[in-house]
N, C-alpha and C positions, 0 to 999 in steps of 0.2 A: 504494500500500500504506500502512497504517495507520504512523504513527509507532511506535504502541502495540507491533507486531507485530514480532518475532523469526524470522527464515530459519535451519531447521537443512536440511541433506540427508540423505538416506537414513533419513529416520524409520522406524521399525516401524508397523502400525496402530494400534498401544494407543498409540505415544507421540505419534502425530498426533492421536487422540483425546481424550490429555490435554492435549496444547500447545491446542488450538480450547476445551479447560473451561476452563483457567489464563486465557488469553485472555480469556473472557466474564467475567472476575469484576471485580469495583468494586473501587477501591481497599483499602475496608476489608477486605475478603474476603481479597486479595491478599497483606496485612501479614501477617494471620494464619494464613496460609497459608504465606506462608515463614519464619513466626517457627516453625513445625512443622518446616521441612526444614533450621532452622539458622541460619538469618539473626539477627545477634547486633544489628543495629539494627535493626530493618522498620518502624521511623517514621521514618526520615532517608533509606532509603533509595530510590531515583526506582522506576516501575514496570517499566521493562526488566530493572532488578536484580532484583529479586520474582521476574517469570518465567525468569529465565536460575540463579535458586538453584534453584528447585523445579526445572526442568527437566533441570538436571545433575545430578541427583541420581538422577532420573527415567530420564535415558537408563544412567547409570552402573549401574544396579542396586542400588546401597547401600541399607544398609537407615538409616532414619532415625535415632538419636539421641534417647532421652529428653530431655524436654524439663526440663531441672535448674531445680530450687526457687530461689529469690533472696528477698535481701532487698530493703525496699523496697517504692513502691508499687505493687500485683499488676496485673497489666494485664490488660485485659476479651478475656474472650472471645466471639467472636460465636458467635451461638444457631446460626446453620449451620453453622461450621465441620466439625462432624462427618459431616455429609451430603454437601460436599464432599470431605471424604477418602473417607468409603465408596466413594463413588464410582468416585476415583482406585483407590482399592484393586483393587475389580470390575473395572479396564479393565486392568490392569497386575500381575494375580496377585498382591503382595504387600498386606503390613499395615500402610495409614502411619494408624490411626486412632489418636486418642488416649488409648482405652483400651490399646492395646495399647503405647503409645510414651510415658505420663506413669512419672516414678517413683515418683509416688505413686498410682497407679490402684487404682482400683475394682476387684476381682471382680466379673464379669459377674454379672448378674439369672441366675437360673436357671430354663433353658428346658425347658418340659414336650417331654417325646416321644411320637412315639405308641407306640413301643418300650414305655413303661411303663405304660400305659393298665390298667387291668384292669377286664375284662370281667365282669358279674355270669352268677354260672353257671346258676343259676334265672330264665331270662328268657322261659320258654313263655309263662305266664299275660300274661307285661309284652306278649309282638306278640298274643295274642287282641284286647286294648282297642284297637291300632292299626290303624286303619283304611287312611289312606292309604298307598302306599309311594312309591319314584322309583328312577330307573333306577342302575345303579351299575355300574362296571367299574374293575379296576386290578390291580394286579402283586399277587401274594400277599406277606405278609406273616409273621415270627412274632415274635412277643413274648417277654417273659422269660418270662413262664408258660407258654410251651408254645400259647397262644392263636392261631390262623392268622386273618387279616384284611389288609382289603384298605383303604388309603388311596382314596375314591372321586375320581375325574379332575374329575367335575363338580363338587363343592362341595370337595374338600379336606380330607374328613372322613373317617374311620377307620368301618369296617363290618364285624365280626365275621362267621364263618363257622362254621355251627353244627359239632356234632360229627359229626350225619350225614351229611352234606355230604364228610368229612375225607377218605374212603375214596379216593377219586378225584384228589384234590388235595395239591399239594404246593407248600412255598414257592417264589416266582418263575415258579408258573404265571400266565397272564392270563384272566382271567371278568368275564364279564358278567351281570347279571341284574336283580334287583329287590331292594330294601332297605327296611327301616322304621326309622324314629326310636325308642330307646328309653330316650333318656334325656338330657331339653331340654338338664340344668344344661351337661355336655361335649359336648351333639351328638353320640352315639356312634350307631352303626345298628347293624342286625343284615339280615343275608344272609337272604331270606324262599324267593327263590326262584334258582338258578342256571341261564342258559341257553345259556352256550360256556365251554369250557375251550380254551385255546389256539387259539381262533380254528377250533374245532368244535363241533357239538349235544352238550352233556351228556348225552345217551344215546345216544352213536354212537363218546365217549372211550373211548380205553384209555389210561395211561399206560405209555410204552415207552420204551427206550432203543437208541439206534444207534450204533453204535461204526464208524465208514467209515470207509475210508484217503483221503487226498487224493487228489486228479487235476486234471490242468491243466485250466483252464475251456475249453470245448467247444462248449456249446450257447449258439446266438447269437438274438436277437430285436431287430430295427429298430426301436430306439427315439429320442428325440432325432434323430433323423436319421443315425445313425449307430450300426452293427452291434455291439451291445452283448454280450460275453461274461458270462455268468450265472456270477459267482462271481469279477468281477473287481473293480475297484476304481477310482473315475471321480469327478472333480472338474467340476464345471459350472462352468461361467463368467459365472458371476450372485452376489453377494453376497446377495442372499434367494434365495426359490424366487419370481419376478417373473414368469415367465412360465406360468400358472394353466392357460389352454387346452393350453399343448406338456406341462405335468405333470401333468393330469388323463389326454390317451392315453397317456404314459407305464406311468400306475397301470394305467390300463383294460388296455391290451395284456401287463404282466407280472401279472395277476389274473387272467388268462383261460387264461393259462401256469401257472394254479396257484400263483403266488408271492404270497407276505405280504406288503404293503407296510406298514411301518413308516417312521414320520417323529420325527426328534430336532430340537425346532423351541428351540433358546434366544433369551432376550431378549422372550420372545412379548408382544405386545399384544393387546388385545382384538378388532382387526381381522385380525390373523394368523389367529387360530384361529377366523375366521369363514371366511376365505378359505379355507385348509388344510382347513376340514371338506368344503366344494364339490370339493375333486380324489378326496373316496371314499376315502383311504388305510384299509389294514382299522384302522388306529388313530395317530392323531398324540401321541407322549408331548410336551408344551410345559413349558418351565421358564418363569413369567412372569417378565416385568419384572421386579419389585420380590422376588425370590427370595433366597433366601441362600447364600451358599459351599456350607453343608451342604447346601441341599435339591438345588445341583448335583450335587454329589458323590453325594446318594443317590440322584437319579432314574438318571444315569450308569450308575451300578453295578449298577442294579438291571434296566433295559433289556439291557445285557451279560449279565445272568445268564438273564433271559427270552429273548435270542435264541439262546443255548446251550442254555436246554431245549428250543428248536423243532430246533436240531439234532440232539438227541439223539430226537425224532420223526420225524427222515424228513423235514422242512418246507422249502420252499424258503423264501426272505426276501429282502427289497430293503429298505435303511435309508438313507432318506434324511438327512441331518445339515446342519443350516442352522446357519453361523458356529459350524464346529469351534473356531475359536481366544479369541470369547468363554469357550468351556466352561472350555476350557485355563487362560485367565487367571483364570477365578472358581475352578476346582480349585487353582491356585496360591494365593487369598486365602484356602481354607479349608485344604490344605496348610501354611501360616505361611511356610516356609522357601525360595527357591531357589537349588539347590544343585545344578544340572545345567547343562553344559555348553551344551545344548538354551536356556538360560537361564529353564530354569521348575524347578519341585520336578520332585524323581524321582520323590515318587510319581504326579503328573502323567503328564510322559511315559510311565511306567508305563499308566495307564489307557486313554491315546489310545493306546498299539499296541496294547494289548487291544483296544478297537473295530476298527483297523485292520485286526487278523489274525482279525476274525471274516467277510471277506469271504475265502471258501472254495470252492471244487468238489470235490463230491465221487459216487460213482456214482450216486444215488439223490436227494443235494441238492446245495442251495448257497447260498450267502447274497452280496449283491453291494451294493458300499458306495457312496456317492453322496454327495457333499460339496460345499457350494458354494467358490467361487473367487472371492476378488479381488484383483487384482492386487498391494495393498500384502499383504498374508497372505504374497505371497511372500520380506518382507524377515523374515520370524520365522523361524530355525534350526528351531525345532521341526514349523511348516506343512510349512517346504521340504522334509525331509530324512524325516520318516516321515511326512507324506501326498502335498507335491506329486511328488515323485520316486519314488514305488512306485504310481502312479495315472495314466490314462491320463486327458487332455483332453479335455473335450466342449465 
């Protein structure tokens, strides 16, 4: 073993995650790094010191320390420093960035939304000139005016939904269809044509609602190898979805059963969601890589509110959820605070039993949850206690 390297036991996965970044850093990185979590010399001090400050600090949960003004000559900061705490941040729910931890910080840049986008209302004449369109699908949308529109999955861009369209739709439903460009400077589209609403033919929808009482899960279908109750709640024993052929018949066999399959894929690379498109799910929602706290928190939200309105249709569903506790931690870094025994934000734990209690049986439907597993997930209170112990083992 390295001299460099530190032995803790019983790490959590975020903190084994963080101890292997801390690790990989150069000396200079190192300095400035625990001159962030405290360290009142980090030029005199050796590198086991460096990583055993950050690290304690890291297991402990405290929250960092502004970093206090001095007299004197100012000491340089390295140009990545902040991208290594991002980082840290993302893997560990909280905030150790230095916007958030200097006492003299900055007010963030202010970030456009698509929330405030506004839509031009005379835009007939603007799609006659456009010629080409592209495909577009995503979760409805409404804006502050009143405006319904759908962020599109392929490009990331917001596509308005005209008003005749309205009758039929409502926000948090899912459609698909065709879209045109109508306006370069924001890349805003416009909805040309729609051709499913909730994962049916636009002229075969009704919008309805079902009010069911629960019932114990019942109906069973041989999947994984192992007699699956539709409406139950089931952890795989795979850190991705790694096994592509056993969860492609998975999909096949609960599609042919009438069930939705959805997939919550965090972390995504660009080879994920080449892979995840090959198993056929009727739609894979992916937070990329490079995503933010918020865009966690609002894909999250917004999948929950979409698989509530398939309940409220009568809809069976299968959701698949790849590395629930990434989600957890990056809802903690957009949350700021943790303040739950679980040792994440409440409103955190808040949201994962919401997913959780959306796997249901009921006379008519049911929705059934499916979560990957790995075996360190099981030193987090929050994995253990509301997913791995209310969920059966595959």
């Amino acid at each position: 073993m390295s001299k460099n390297q530190i032995l803790y036991e019983k790490l959590t996965k975020a903190q084994e995650e963080s101890l292997t970044l801390i690790q990989s850093l150069g000396i200079y990185e190192l300095r400035a790094l625990a001159r962030v979590f405290g360290d009142t010399s980090p030029t005199t001090s050796k590198r086991n010191d460096h990583i055993k400050i950050v690290m304690d600090k890291i297991i402990s949960g405290e929250n960092i320390k502004p970093i206090p003004l001095r007299q004197g000559r100012p000491y340089k900061e390295l140009s990545n420093i902040e991208s290594i705490l991002e980082e840290l941040s993302a893997i560990n729910g909280k905030n150790y960035t230095l916007k958030n931890n200097r006492l003299n910080q900055q007010k963030p840049s202010n970030v456009i939304s698509f929330k405030d986008i506004c839509f031009k209302q005379n835009i007939m004449e603007d799609l006659k000139s456009v010629r080409s369109s592209i495909l577009a699908k995503g979760i409805v949308l409404k804006n502050d005016e009143g405006n319904l529109y759908i962020i599109n999955e392929d490009n990331n861009l917001p596509a308005l939904i005209l008003n005749e369209d309205k009758n039929n739709i409502e926000k948090y439903d899912f459609i698909t269809g065709s879209a045109k460009l109508i306006d370069e400077n924001k890349n805003v589209y416009v909805m040309t044509e729609i051709d499913t609403i909730n994962f049916e033919p636009k002229s075969s929808y009704t919008p309805s609602f079902i009010d069911a009482s629960l019932i114990l899960p019942k109906e069973t279908l041989n999947i994984f190898n192992t007699d699956v109750k539709l409406g139950g709640r089931y952890v795989l024993e795979q850190s991705k979805f790694d096994n592509i052929n056993e969860l492609k018949l998975a999909v096949n066999r609960l599609k042919e059963n009438d069930v939705i399959c959805l997939a919550l894929v965090a972390n995504a690379m660009f080879e994920d969601k080449i892979l995840l498109n090959s198993v056929e799910f009727n739609n894979v929602f992916t937070i990329n890589y490079d995503a933010t706290p918020q865009n966690y928190a609002d894909k999250v939200d917004e999948l929950i509110n979409l698989i509530t309105k398939l309940h409220g249709q009568g809809k069976s569903v299968a959701v698949f959820v790849k590395d629930i506790l990434t989600i957890a931690h990056t809802l903690d870094a957009n949350n700021k605070e943790i303040t739950n025994y679980f040792n994440h934000s409440d409103k955190t734990v808040e949201t994962i039993k919401e997913l959780v209690m959306l796997a249901k049986a009921c006379e008519k439907f049911s929705t059934t949850l499916f979560v990957t597993y790995d075996e360190r997930e099981i030193f987090d209170p929050l994995y253990s206690s509301i997913i791995y112990k209310v969920s059966k083992k595959i």
